[in-house]
DSSP file (Angstrom, degrees, kcal/mol; ACC not computed):
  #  RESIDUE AA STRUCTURE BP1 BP2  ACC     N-H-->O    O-->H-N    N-H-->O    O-->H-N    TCO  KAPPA ALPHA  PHI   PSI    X-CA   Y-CA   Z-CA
    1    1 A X     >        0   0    0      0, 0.0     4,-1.2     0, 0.0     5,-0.2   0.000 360.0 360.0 360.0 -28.1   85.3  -54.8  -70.2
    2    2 A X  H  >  +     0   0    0      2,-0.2     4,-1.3     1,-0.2     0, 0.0   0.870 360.0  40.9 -66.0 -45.6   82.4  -56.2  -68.1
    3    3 A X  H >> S+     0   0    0      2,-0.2     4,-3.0     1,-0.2     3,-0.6   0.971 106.8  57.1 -65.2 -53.4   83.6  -53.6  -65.1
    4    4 A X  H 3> S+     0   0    0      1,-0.3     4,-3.4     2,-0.2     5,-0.3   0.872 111.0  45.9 -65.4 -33.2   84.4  -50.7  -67.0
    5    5 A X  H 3X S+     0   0    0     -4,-1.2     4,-2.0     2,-0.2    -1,-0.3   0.827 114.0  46.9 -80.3 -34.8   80.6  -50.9  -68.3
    6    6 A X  H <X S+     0   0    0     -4,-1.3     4,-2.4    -3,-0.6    -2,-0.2   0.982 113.3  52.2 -64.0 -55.4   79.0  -51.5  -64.8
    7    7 A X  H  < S+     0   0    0     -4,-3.0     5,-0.2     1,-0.3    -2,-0.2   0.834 113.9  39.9 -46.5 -37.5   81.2  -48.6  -63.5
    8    8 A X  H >X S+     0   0    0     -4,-3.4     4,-1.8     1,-0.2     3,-1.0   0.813 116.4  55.9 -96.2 -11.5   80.0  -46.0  -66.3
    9    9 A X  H 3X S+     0   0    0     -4,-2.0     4,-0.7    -5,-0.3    -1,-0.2   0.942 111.3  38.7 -72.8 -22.2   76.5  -47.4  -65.9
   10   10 A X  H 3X S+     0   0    0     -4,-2.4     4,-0.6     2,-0.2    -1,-0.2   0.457 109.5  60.3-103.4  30.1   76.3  -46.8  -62.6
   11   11 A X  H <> S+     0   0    0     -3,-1.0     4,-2.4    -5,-0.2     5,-0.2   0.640 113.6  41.6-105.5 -36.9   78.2  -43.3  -62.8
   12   12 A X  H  < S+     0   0    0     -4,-1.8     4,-0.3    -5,-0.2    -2,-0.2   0.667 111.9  54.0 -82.5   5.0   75.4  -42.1  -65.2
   13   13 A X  H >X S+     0   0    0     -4,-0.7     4,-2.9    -5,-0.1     3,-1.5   0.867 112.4  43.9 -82.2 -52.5   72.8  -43.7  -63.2
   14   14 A X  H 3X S+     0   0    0     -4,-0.6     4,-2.3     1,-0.3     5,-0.2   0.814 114.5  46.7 -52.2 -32.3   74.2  -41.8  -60.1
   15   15 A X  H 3< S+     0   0    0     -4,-2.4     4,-0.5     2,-0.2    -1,-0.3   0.482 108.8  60.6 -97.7   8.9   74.6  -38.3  -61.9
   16   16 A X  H <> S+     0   0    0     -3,-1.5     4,-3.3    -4,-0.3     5,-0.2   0.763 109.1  41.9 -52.9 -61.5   71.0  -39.0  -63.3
   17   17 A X  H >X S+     0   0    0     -4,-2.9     3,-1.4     2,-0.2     4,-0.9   0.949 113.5  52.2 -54.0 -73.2   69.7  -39.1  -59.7
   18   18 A X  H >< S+     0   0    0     -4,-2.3     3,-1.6     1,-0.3    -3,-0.1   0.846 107.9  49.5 -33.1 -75.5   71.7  -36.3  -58.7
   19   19 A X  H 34 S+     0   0    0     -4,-0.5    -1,-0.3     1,-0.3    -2,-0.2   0.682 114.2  42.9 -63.1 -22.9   70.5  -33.9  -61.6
   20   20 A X  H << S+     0   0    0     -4,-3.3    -1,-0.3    -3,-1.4     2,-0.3   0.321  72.9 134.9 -80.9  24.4   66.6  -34.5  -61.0
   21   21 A X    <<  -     0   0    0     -3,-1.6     2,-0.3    -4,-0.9    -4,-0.0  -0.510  49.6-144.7 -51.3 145.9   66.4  -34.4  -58.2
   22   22 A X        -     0   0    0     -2,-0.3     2,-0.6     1,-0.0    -1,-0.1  -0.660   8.1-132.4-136.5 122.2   63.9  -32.6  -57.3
   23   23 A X        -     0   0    0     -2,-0.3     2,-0.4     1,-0.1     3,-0.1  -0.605  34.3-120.2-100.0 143.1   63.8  -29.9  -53.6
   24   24 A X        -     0   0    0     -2,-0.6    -1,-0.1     1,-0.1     0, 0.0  -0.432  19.4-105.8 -80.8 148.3   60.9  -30.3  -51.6
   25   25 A X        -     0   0    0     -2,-0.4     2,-0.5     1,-0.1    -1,-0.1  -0.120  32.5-159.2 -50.3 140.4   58.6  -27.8  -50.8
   26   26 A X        -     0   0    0     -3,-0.1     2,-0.4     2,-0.0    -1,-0.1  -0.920   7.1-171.3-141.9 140.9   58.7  -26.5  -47.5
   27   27 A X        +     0   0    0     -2,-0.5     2,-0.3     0, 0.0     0, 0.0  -0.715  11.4 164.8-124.9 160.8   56.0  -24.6  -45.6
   28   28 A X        -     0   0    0     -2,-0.4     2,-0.3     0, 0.0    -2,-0.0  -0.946  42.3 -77.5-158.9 172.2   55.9  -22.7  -42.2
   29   29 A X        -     0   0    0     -2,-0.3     2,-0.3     0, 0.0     0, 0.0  -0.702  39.8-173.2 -65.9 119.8   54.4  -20.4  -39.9
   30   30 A X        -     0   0    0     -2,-0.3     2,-0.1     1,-0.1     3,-0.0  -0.713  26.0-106.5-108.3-164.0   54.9  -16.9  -40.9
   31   31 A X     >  -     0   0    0     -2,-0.3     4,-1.3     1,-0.1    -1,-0.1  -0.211  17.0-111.1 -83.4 173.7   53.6  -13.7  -38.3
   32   32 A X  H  > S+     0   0    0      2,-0.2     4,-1.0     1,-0.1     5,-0.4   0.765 123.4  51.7 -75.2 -43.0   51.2  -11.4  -37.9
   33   33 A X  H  > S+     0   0    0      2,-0.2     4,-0.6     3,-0.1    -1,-0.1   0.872 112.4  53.2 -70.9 -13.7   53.4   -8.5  -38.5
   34   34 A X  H  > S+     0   0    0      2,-0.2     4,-2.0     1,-0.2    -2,-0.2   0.900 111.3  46.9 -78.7 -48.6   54.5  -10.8  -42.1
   35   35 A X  H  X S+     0   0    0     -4,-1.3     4,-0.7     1,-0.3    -1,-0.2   0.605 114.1  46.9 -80.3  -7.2   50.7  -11.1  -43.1
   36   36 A X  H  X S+     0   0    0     -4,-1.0     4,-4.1     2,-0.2     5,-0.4   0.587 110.2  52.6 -99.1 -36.3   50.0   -7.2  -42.5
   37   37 A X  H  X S+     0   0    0     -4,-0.6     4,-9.5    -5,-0.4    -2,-0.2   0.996 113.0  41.2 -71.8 -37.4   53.1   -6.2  -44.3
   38   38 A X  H >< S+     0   0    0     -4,-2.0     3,-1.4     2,-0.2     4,-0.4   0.884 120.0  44.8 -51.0-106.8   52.1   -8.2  -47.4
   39   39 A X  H 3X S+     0   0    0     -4,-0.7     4,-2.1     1,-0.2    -2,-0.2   0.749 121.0  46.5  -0.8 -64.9   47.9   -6.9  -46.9
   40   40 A X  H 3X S+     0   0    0     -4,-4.1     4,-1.9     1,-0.2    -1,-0.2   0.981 111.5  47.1 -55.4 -48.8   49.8   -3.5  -46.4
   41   41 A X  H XX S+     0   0    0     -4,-9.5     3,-1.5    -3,-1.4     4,-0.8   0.941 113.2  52.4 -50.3 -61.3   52.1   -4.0  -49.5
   42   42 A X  H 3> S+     0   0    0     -4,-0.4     4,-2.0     1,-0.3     5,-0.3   0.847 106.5  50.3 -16.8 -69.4   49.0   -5.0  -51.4
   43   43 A X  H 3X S+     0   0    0     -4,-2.1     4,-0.6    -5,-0.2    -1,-0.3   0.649 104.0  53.7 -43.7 -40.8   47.1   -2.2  -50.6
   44   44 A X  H XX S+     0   0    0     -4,-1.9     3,-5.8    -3,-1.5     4,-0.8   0.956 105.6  54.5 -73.7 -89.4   49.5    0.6  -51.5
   45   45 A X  H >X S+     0   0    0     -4,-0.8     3,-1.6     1,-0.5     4,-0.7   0.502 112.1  48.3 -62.6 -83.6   50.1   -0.8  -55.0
   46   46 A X  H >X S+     0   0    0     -4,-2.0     4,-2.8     1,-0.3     3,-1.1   0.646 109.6  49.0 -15.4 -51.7   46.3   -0.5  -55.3
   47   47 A X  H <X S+     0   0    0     -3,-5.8     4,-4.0    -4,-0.6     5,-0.4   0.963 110.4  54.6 -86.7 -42.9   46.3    2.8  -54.0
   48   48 A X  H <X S+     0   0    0     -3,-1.6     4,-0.9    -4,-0.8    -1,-0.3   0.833 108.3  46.6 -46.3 -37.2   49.1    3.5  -56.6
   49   49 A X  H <X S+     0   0    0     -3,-1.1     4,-2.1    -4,-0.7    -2,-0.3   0.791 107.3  57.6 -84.2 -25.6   47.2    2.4  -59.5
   50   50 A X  H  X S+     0   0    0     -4,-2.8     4,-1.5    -5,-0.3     5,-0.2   0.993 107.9  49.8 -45.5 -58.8   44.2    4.4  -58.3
   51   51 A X  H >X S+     0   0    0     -4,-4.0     4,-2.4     1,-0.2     3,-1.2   0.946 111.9  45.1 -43.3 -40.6   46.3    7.3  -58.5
   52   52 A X  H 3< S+     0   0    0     -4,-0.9    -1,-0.2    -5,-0.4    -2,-0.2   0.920 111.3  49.6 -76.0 -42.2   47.6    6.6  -61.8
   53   53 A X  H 3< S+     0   0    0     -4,-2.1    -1,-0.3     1,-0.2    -2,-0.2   0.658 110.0  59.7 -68.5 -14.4   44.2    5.8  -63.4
   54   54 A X  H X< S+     0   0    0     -4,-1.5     3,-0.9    -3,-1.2     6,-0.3   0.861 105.3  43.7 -80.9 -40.4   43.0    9.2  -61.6
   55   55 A X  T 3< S+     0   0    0     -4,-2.4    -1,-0.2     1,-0.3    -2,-0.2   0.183  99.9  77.9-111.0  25.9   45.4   11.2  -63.4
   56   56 A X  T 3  S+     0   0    0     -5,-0.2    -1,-0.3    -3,-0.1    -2,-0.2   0.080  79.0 104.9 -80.2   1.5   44.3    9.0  -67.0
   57   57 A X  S <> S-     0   0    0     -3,-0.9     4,-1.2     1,-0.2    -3,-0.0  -0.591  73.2-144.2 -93.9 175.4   41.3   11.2  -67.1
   58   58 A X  H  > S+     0   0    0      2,-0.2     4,-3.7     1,-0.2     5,-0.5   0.825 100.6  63.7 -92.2 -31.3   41.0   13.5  -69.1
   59   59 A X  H  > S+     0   0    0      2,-0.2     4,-1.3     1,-0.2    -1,-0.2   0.842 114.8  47.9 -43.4 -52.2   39.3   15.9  -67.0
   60   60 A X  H  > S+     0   0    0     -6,-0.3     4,-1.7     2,-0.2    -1,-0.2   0.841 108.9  46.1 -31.5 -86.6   42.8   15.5  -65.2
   61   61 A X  H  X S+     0   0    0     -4,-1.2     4,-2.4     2,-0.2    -2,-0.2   0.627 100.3  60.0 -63.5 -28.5   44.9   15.8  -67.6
   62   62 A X  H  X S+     0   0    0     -4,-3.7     4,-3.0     2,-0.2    -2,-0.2   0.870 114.6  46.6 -85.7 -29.3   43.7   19.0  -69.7
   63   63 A X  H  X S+     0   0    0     -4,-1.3     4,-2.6    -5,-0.5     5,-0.4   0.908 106.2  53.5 -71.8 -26.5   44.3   20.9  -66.3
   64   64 A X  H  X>S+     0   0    0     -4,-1.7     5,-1.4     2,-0.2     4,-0.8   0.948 106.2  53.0 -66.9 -47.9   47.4   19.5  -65.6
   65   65 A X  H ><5S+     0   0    0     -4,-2.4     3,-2.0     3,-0.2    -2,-0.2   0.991 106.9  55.4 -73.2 -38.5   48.4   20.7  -68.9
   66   66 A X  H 3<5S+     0   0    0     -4,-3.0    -2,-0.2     1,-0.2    -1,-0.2   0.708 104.0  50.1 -32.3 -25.3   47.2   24.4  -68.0
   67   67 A X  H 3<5S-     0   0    0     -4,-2.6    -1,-0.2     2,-0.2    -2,-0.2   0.531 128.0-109.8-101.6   2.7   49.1   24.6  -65.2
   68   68 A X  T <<5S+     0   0    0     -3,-2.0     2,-0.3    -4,-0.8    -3,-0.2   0.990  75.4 123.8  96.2  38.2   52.4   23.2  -67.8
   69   69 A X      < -     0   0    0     -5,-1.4    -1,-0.4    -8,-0.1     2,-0.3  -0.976  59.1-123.1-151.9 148.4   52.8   19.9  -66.5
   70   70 A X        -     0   0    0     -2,-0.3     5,-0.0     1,-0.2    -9,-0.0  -0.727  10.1-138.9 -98.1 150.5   52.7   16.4  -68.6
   71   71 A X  S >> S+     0   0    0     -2,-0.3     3,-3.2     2,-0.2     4,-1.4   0.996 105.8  53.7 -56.5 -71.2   50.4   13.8  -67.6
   72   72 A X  H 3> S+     0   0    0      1,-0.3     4,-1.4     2,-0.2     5,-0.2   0.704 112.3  47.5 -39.7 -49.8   53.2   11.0  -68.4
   73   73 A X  H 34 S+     0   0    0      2,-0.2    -1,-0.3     1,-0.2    -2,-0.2   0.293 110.8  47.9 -57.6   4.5   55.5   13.0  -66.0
   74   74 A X  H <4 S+     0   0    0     -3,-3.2     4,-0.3     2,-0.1    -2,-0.2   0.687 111.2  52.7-112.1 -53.7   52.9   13.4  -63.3
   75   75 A X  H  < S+     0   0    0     -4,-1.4     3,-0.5     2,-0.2     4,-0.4   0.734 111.1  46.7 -69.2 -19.6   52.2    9.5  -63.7
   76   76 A X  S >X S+     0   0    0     -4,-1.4     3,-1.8     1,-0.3     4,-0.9   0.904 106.6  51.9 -68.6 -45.3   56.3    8.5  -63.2
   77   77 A X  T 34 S+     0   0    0      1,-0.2    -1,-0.3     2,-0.2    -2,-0.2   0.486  98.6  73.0 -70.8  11.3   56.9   10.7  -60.2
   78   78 A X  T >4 S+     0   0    0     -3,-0.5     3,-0.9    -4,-0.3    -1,-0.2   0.907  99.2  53.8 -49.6 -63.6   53.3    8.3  -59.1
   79   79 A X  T <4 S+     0   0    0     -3,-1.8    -2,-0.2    -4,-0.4    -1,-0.1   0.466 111.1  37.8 -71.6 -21.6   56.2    5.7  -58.9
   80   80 A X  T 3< S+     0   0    0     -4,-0.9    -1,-0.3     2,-0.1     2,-0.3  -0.309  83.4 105.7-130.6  50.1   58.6    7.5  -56.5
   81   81 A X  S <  S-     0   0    0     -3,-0.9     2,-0.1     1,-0.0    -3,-0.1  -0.889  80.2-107.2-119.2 163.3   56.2    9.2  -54.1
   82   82 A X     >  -     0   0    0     -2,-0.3     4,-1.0     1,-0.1     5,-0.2  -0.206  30.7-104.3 -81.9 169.9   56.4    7.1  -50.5
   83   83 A X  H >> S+     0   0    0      2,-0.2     4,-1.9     1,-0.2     3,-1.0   0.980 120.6  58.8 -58.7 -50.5   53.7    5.1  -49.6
   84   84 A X  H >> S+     0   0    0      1,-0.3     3,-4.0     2,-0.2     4,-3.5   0.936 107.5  50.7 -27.4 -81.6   52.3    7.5  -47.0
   85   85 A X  H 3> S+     0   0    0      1,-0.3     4,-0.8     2,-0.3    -1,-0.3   0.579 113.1  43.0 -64.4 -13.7   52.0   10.2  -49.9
   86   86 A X  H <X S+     0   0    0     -3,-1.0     4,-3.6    -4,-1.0    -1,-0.3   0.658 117.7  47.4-115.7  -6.2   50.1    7.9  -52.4
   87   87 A X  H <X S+     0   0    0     -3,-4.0     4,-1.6    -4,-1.9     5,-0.3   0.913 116.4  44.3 -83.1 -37.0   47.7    6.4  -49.4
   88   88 A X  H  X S+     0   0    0     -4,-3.5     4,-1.3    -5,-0.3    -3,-0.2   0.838 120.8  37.6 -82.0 -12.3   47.2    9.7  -48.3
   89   89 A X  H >X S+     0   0    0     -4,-0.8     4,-1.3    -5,-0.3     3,-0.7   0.968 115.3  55.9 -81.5 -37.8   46.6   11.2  -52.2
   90   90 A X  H 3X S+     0   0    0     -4,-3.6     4,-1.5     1,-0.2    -2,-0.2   0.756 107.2  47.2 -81.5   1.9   44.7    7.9  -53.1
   91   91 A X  H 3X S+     0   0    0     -4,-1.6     4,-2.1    -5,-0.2    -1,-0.2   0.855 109.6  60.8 -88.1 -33.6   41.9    8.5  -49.9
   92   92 A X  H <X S+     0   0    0     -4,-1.3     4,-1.0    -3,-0.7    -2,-0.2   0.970  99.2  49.0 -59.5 -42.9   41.7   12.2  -51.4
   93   93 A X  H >< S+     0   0    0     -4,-1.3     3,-0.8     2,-0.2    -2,-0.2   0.900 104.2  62.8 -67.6 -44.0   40.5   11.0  -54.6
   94   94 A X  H 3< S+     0   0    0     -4,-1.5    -2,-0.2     1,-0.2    -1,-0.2   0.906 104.2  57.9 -21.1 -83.9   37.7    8.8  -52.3
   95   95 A X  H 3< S+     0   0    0     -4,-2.1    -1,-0.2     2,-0.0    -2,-0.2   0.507  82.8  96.0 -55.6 -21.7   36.5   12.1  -51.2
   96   96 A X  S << S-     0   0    0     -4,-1.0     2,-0.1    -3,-0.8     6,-0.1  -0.045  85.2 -76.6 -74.8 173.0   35.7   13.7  -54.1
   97   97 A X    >   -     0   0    0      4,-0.3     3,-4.0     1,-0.1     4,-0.5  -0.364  35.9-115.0 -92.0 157.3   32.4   13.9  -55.5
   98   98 A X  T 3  S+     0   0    0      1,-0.3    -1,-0.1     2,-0.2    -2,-0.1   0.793 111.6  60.1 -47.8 -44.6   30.6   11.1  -57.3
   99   99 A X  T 3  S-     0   0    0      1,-0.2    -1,-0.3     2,-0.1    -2,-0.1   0.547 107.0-120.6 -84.2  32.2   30.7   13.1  -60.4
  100  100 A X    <   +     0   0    0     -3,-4.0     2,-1.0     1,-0.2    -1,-0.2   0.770  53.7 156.5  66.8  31.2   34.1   13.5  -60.7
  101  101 A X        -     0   0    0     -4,-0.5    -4,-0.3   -42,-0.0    -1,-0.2  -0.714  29.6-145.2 -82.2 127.2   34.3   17.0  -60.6
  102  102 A X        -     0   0    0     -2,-1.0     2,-0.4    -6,-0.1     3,-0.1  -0.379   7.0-147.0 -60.8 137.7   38.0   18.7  -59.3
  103  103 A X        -     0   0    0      1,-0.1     4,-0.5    -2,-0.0     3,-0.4  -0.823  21.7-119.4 -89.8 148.8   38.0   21.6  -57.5
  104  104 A X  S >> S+     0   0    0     -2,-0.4     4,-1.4     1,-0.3     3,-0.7   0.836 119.0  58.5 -68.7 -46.4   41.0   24.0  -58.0
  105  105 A X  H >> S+     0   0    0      1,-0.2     4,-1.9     2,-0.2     3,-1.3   0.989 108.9  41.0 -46.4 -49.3   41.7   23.5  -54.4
  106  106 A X  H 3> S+     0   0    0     -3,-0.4     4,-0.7     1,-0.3    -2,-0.2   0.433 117.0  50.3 -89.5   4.0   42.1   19.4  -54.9
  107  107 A X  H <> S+     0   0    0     -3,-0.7     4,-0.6    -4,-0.5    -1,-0.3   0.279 108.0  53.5-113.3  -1.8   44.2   19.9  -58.5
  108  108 A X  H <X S+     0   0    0     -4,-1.4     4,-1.9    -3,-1.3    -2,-0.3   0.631 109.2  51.5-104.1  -8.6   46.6   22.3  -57.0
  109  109 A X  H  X S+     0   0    0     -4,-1.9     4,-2.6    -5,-0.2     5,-0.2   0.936 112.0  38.3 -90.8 -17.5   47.0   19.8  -54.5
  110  110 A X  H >X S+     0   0    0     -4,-0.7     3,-2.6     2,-0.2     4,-1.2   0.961 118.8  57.4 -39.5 -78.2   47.9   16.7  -56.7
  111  111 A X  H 3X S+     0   0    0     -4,-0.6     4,-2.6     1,-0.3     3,-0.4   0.556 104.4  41.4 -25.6 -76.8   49.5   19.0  -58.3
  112  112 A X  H 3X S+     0   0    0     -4,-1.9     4,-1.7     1,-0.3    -1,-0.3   0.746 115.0  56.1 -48.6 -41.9   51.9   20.5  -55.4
  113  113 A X  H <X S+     0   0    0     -3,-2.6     4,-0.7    -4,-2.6    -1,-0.3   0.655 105.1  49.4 -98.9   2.3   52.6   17.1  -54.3
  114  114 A X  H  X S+     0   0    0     -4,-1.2     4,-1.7    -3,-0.4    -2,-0.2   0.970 114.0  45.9 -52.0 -63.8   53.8   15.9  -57.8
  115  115 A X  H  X S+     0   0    0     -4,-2.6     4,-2.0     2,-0.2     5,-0.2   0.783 106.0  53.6 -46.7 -45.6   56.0   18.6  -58.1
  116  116 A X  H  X S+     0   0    0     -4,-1.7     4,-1.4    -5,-0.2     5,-0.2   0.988 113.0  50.2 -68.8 -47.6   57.6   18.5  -54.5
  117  117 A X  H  X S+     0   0    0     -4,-0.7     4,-1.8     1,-0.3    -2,-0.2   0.926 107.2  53.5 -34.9 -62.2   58.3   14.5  -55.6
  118  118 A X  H  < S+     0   0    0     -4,-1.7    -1,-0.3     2,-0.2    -2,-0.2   0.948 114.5  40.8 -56.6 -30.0   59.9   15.8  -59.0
  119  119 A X  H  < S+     0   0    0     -4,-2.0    -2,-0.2     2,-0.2    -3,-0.1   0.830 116.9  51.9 -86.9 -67.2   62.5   18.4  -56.8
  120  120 A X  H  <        0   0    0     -4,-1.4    -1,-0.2     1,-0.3    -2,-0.2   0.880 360.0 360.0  -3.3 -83.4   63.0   15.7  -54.3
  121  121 A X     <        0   0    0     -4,-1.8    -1,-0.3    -5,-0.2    -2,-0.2   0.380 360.0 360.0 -81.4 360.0   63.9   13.0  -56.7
């Protein structure tokens, strides 16, 4: 009886080790082109929530319904414009002047490049 009791202690001892164990951490070198894509990735998601907080105004939003388009639908198609298209919309919004006024010119182009995103997708 004395064996069978060694055996099953030291079969639960062994599947004790086995089940914590525990995997070590491991660290490395990554690149330069790894640590820019990350910075890059960063950067677009910013520039994506700028957009999205742009088209939360209201200012924004009451033209957007005049030309017959929903804020909430302007702010999904946000999510499926390429990165390109949301650095280059969130650097327009930079430009504009400090009191936030729109120009016709700079709401038909949000505008135009919402829309081409909705027919696209």
């Amino acid at each position: 009886m004395t064996v069978s009791v060694a055996k099953f202690a030291g079969t639960v001892l062994l599947a004790s080790c086995l089940a914590l164990q525990v995997p070590l951490a491991q660290g490395g070198m990554i690149s330069a082109e790894q640590a820019a894509s990350a910075q890059q990735a960063q950067q677009v998601q910013a520039d994506r929530e700028k957009v999205k907080a742009f088209l939360d105004r209201a200012a924004v939003r009451d033209k957007l319904q005049a030309l017959g388009v929903q804020a909430a639908f302007a702010k999904d198609r946000v999510d499926s414009m390429t990165d390109e298209e949301v650095t280059t919309l969130a650097q327009r919004i930079d430009t504009l002047s400090a009191g936030g006024r729109l120009s016709n010119y700079d709401l038909v182009v949000i505008l135009l490049i919402v829309l081409i995103i909705a027919i696209i997708v």
